[in-house]
N, C-alpha and C positions, 0 to 999 in steps of 0.2 A: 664506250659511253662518253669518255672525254670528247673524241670529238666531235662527236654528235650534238654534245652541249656546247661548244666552239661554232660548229656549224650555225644550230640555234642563236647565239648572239652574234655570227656577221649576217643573217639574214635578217633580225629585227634589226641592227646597226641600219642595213642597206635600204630596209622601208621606210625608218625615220628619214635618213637623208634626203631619199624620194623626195618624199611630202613635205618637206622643206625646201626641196628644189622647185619643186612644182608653186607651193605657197609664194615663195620669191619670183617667180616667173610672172606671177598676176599682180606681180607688185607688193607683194605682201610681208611685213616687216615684224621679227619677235619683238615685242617690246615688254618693259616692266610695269607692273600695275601702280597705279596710284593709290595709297591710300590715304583715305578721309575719313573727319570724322564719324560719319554719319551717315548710313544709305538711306536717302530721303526719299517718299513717295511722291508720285505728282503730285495730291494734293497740299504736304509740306513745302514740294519746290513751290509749288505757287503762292500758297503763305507767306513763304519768305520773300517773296516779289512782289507780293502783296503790303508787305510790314517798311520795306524795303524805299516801294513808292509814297506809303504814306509820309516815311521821315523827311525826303526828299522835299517832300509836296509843302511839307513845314516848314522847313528850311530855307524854301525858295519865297514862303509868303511872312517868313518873320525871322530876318537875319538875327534877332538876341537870341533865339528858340536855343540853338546851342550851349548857349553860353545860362540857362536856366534849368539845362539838362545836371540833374546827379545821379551818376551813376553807380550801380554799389555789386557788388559779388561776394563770396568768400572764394578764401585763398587758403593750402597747407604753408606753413612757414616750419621749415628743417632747421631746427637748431645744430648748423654748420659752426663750427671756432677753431676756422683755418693759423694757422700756425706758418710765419715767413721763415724761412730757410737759416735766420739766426737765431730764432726762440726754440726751432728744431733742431740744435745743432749741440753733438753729444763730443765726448770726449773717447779718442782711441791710440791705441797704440800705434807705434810704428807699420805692426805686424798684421795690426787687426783690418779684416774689408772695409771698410765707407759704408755706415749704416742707408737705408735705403728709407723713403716713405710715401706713399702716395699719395700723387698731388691734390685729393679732396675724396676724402669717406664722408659719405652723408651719415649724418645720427642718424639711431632710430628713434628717437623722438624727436616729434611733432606736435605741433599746436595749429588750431585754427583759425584765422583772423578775417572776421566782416568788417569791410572796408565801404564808404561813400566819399567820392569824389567828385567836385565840378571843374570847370575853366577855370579857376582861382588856387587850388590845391584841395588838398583831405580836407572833409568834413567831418564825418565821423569814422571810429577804429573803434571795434568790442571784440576779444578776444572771447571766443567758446570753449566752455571748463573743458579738461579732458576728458574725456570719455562722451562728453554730450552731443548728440545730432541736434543738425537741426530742423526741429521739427516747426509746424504752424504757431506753436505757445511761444518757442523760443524767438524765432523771425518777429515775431507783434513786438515781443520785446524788444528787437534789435530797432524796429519801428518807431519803436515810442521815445528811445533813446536817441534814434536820428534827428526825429521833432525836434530835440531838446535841443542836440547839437546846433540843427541850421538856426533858429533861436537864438543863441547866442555867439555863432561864429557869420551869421548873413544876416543881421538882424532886418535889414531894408527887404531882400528877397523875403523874408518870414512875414515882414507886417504886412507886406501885400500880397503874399501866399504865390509867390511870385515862383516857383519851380516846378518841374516836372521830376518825376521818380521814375527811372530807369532802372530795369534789374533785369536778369537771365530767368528765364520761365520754369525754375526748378519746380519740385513738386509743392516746396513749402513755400513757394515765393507766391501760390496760384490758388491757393486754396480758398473756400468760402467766405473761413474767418478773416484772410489776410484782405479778400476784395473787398468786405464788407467795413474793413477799418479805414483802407485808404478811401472809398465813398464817402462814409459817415466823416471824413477829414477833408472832402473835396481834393485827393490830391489826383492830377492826373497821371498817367504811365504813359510812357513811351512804349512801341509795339514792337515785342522784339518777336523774330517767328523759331519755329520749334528746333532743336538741335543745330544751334548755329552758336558755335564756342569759338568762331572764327569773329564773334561781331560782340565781345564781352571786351570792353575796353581793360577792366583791370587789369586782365593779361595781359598785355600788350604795352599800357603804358604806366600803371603803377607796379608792376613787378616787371620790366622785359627782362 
């Protein structure tokens, strides 16, 4: 029986190799997969090529366009209170090992924080109670407190209603009540297209 089971694994050993020889013979190479975030369908690739040429198309007919963009996401923020090597540093014996600690345990708690930004710095910061989503009610509110903010941190952009509103297409960012507030405010949105966490600036330059 044993070698019948030995048999068994150098003749499957011997077809893999096969077919790996044969695959590399037509040029054909293992490789490791990529992963993204997101397996997009055509008609999101196109969306986003779509969202993609719009911003461009702006950009190229109104060099401020930029620099009137705010853009805003939520982010988790880890209450980390990292410790340098002297505030860590115990007392031992001659005899005793060198205590040891790892170079960063993330807490388990976390807090939420809505952030908007433009080409000037923060605009507004509202932190989300714990325990709360956010939902359509709570996002209006983070809206109406944005007002406030550009109001009185842009006040020339606000007299002249001079910005555009950028945000990631979550579910509460898209909802009825949320369109029908920035309408009823004239504000316009920048086109962001669907599953694209590659194109949320906060990531990238208010937290890298």
């Amino acid at each position: 029986m044993e070698s019948w089971r030995k048999g068994m694994a150098r003749t499957a050993s011997d077809c893999i190799r096969s077919n790996m020889d044969a695959k590399a013979s037509k040029g054909m190479k293992r490789v490791c997969t990529n992963f993204v975030p997101h397996l997009l369908t055509d008609d999101q690739r196109q969306r986003r090529i779509s969202a993609s040429s719009e911003m461009l198309e702006a950009i190229n007919e109104d060099a401020t366009f930029l620099k009137r963009v705010i853009t805003g996401d939520e982010s988790w923020i880890h209450s980390d209170d990292p410790e340098t090597k002297a505030q860590s540093s115990q007392w031992k014996s001659p005899t005793s090992p060198r205590p040891k600690k790892a170079l960063m345990s993330r807490s388990a708690t976390k807090a939420m924080i809505v952030t908007f930004f433009d080409s000037e710095g923060l605009v507004h910061k509202q932190w989300i109670p714990q325990g709360q989503k956010v939902t359509k009610e709570v996002y209006l509110d983070v809206l109406r407190a944005l007002r406030r903010s550009i109001m009185v941190k842009r006040p020339e952009r606000w007299r002249k209603q001079d910005f555009i509103l950028h945000h990631y297409n979550a579910p509460a960012h898209t909802t009825i009540k949320v369109t029908e507030f920035l309408a009823k405010h004239s504000t316009p949105v920048a086109p962001h297209p669907p599953y694209s966490l590659d194109l949320v600036p906060n990531d990238f330059f208010l937290f890298p």
